[in-house]
N, C-alpha and C positions, 0 to 999 in steps of 0.2 A: 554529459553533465548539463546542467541547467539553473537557469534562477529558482528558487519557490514556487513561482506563480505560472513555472514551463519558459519563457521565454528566454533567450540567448542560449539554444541549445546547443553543445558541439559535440562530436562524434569523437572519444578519446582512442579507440578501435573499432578496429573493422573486421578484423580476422581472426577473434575469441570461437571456438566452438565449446556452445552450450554453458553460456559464463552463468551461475549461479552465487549467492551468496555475499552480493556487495558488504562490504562492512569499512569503516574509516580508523583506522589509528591514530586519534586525535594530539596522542604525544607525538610521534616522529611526522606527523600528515603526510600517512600513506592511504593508497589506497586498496583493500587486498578484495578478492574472491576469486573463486574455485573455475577453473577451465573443464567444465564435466568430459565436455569429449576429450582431453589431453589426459585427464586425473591431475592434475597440477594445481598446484597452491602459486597464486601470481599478484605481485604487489607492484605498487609505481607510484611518482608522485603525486600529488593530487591536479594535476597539469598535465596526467598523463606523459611526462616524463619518466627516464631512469628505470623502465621494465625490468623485473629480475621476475623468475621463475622456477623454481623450486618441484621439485619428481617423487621428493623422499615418501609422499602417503599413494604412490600408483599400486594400485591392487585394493586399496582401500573405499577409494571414490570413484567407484564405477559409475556409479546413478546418484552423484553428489546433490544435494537438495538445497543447503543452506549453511550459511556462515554464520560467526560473531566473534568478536576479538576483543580481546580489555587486557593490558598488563604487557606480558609473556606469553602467553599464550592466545591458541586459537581454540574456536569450538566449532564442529560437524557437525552435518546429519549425509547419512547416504539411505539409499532407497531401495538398494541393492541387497545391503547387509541388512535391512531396518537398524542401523546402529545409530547413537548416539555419543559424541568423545569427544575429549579433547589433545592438544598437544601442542608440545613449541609452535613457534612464529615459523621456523624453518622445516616444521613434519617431522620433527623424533618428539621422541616420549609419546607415543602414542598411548594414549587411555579409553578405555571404551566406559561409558557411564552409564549406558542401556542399550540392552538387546530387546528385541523385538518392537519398535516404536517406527509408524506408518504412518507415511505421510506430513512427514515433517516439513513445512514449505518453507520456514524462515526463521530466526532466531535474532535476539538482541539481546545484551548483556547490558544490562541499566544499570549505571554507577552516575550518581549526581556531582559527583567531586570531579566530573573529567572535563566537563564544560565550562568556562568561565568567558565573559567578555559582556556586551552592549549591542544592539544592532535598535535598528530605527522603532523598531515595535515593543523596546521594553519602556518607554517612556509613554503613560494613557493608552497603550495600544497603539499607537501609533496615528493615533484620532479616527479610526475604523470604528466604526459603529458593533461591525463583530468576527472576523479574522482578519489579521495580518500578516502577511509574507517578507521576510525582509528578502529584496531582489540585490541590496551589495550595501556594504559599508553605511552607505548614506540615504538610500531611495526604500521605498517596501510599495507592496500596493495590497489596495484592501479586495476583500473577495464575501460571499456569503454561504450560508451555510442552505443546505435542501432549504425549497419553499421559498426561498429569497432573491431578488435582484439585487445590483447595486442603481442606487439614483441617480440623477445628474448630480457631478463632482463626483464622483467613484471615491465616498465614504461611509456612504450611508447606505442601508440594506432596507426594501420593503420586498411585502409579499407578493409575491408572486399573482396577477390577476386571475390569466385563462394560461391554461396548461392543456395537452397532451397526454392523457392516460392511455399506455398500453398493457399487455399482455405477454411474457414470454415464457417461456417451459419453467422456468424456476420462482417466477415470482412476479409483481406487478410494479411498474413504474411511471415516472413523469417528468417530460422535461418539456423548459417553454416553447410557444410558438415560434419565438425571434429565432434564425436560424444562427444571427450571429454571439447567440447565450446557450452557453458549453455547459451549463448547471443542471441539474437535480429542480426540479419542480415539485420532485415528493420524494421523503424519505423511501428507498425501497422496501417493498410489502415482501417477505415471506412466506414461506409455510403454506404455497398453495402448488399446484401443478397440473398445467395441459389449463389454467384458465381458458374457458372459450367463450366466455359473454362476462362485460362488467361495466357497469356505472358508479358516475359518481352521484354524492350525497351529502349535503352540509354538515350533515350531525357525526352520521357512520362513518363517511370518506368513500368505501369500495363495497359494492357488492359482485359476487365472483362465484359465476358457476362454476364449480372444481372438476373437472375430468379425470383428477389424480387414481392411480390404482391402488391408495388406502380405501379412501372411501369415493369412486364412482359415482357421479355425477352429484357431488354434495352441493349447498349450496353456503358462501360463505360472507358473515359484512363484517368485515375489520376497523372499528373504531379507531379515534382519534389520534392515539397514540399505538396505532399499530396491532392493537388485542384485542381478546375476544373472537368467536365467531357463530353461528346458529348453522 
């Protein structure tokens, strides 16, 4: 676990195989997911105390994918079965609520009524010009979105000057020069593949020879907001 912003990380286990499917139990503060190489359903407290582990869905979760839990129950995905189900906290009442469903990497059950309480950023933001983290009870720290630093006094966000545009199999990116700024210097670009030449451009942003095998050797400039191409 960690703060928001990654710092104070600690290691709750070491000897999970193949843990999938984090999810919190905000009423009891547990914390449960799926042990894929065991098949097991495994909770603890959120301090990683009080481990219980639970066998009753083994034949189920062979290639478990993803969790969620709200209530009394849990909700799967396996990769195995392509199933989709639910069932108790403890693996009975198994229910399947769709067969054939691929690739299901994660799952979350949104109910607004389970969270309540205060942390440092619900008051102006926390005076962050544009995200904040709360890092515990009392402290948060600010951060920026693609395209932005933080200024001196880490609350303020400007653009980003000179950037780093590269090129990989899937799509086109940028991050700063400073080695010690972990950010996004451009929203990542899409929808292109095998880029092998690309510049930048005030107006357009990227232009990008496509080597993709739709269309071989196309040539493409993606504007402002990321669309468009010729």
């Amino acid at each position: 676990m960690a703060n928001m912003d990654g710092t104070n990380r600690t290691a709750l286990f070491t000897n999970q195989k193949r843990p999938v499917g984090l999810s919190i139990d905000y009423a009891e503060n547990k914390l449960y997911w799926i042990s894929g190489g065991n098949e097991t359903i495994n909770r603890c407290d959120l301090d990683g105390s009080g481990l219980e582990v639970s066998d009753r869905m083994k034949g189920r979760l062979t290639r478990a994918t993803a969790m969620a839990i709200m209530g009394d129950r849990l909700w799967w995905a396996d990769r195995a079965s392509e199933q989709l189900g639910t069932c108790a906290r403890d693996g009975s009442d198994v229910r399947v609520l769709r067969n054939s469903t691929t690739l299901v990497m994660h799952m979350k059950v949104y109910d607004e009524e389970i969270q309540h309480g205060k942390n440092p950023c619900s008051n102006k933001n926390g005076g962050c010009s544009q995200l904040c983290l709360p890092t515990s009870e009392t402290t948060r720290a600010c951060l920026c979105t693609a395209g932005y630093s933080l200024k001196t006094g880490q609350q303020s966000c400007e653009g980003v000057g000179s950037f780093l545009l590269y090129s990989v199999h899937e799509g086109i990116r940028g991050i700063p020069l400073d080695p010690n700024d972990k950010s996004d210097a451009l929203v990542p670009v899409s929808g292109t593949s095998l880029a092998v030449g690309i510049d930048f451009h005030a107006v357009q942003t990227v232009v990008s020879p496509d080597r993709g095998q739709s269309r071989p050797w196309s040539v493409q400039a993606v504007v402002s907001p990321g669309r468009g191409q010729f």
